[in-house]
N, C-alpha and C positions, 0 to 999 in steps of 0.2 A: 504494500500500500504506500506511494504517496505523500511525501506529505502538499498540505492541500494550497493549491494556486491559485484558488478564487474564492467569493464568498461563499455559492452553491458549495462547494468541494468542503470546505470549513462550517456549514451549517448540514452537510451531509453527515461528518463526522462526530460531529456533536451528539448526532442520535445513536452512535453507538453505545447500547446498551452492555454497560456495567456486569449488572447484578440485577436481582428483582426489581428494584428501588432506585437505582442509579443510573446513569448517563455519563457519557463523558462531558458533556455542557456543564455539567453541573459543577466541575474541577476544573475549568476553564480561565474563569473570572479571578484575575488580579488588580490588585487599585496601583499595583505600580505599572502594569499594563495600559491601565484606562488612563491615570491623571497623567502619562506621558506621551500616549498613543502608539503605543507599541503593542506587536502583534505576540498572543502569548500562543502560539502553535506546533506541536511537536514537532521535531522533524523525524523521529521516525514512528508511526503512528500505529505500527503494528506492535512495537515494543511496549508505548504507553499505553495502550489497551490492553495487553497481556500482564505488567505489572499492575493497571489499575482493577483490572477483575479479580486478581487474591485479595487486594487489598478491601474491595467491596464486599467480596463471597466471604471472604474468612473473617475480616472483623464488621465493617462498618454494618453488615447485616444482619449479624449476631445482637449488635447494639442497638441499634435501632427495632429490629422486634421487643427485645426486651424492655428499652426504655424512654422508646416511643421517639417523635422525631427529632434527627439529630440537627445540628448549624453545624454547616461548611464553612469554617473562615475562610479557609487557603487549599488549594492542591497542587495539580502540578503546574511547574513554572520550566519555560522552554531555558534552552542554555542561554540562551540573549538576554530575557527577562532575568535571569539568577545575576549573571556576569553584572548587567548594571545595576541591581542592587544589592551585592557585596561592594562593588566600586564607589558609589556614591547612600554608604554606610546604611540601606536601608531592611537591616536585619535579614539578610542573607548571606547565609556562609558562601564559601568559596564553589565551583562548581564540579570540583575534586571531592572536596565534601557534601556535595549536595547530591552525587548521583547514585540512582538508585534509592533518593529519598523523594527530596519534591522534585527533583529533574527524571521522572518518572524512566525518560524514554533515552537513558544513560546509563549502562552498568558502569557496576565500580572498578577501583582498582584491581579486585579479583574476577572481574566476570559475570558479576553475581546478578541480580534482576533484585528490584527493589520500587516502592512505591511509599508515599506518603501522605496525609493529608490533616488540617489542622481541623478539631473540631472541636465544637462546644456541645454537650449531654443538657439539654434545658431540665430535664427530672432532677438531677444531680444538683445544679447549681442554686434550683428556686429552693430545693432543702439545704443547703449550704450551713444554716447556722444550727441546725441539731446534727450536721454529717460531722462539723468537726475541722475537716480538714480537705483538700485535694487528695489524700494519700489512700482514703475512703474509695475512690474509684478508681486507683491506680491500683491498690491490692486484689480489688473484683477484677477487674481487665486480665491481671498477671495469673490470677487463681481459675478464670475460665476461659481465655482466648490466645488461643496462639501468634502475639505480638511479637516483633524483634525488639520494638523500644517505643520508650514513651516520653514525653518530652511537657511538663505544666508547665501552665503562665499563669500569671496573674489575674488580668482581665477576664471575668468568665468563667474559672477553672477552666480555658481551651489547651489542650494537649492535642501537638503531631504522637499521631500515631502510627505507626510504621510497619508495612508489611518487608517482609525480604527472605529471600532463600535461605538467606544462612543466620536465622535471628540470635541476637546477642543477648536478650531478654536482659534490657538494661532499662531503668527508669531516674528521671532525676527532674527537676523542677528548679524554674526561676520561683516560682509561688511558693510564700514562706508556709514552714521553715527549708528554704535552696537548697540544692545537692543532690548531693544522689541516695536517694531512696536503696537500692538496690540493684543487685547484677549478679550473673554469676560467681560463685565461692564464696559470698558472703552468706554468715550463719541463718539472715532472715529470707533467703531466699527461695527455701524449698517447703514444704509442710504447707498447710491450709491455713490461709487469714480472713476466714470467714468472724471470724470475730473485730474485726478491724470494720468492715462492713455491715454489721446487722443490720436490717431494717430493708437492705437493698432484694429489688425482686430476683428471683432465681432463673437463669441462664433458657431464654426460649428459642429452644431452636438448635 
């Protein structure tokens, strides 16, 4: 496939369907795209459809059955869109760092196929002051979906969440208290944290 040379061609693709629930339209929309006018389009269009469909199937649909509809902040971002905002410091990593996460349709330095996208859980956040904390939904995520990594903010409780072949099952948060929650070999990362969660509904799907 293409990548696409007209608006037909770019509005074709957009309908490429996801997941039950999803679109690729719907991972399209950047505000560093629009407020500069710059085209956010993959260039290879078979790859970002292949890593945004796990990332659909395996998390984003999991989540959203169980807790109801999610907010899209951010998805994938082309290598042009990334490049210029790592450059002109608009919270984008590098684009060595960034593939196979939000440069959807870029393996990494190993090869690997990877996808990412930033979202906000509305169920989560409107209970926010009896949940306690971000780390409430970061331990349900780790105890029932096969993520590579999770990444909190502040604003929202929005976490990138990260599908990839080779997951690192690492978590960590600008959202106080910062840092890293967890990853492999550390003591809290294996066993069940269903007590960290109570009150959250049980895995549909």
């Amino acid at each position: 496939m293409k990548k696409p040379g007209s608006m037909r061609a770019l509005e074709n693709l957009g309908r490429v369907r996801l997941s039950e629930n999803f679109f690729l339209r719907d991972f399209l929309y950047s505000e560093i795209a629009d407020f500069y006018g710059m085209p956010n389009i993959p260039d290879d269009p078979e790859l970002a459809i292949a890593a945004g469909t796990k990332l659909c199937e395996e998390l984003l649909e999991p989540l959203q059955r169980t807790f109801g509809r999610l907010h899209i902040r951010s998805g994938y971002r082309s290598r042009s869109i990334n490049e210029f905002g790592n450059r002109n410091k608009l919270n984008c990593s590098t684009n060595a760092a960034s593939a196979a996460d939000h440069i959807w349709d870029m393996r990494d330095a190993d090869g690997c196929m990877g996808a990412t996208a930033c979202i906000v859980v509305p169920w989560v956040w409107d209970r926010r002051a009896e949940l306690g904390g971000w780390q409430s939904l970061a331990w349900w995520i780790h105890d029932n979906l096969p993520y590579a990594s999770l990444c909190f903010f502040p604003k929202l409780w929005a976490v990138n969440i990260q599908w990839h072949e080779r997951p690192a099952r690492r978590i960590r948060s600008y959202a106080a208290p910062a840092g890293l929650l967890t990853k492999e070999g550390m003591a809290n990362h294996s066993g069940s944290h269903a007590v960290l969660y109570q009150g959250f509904p049980s895995l549909n799907g």
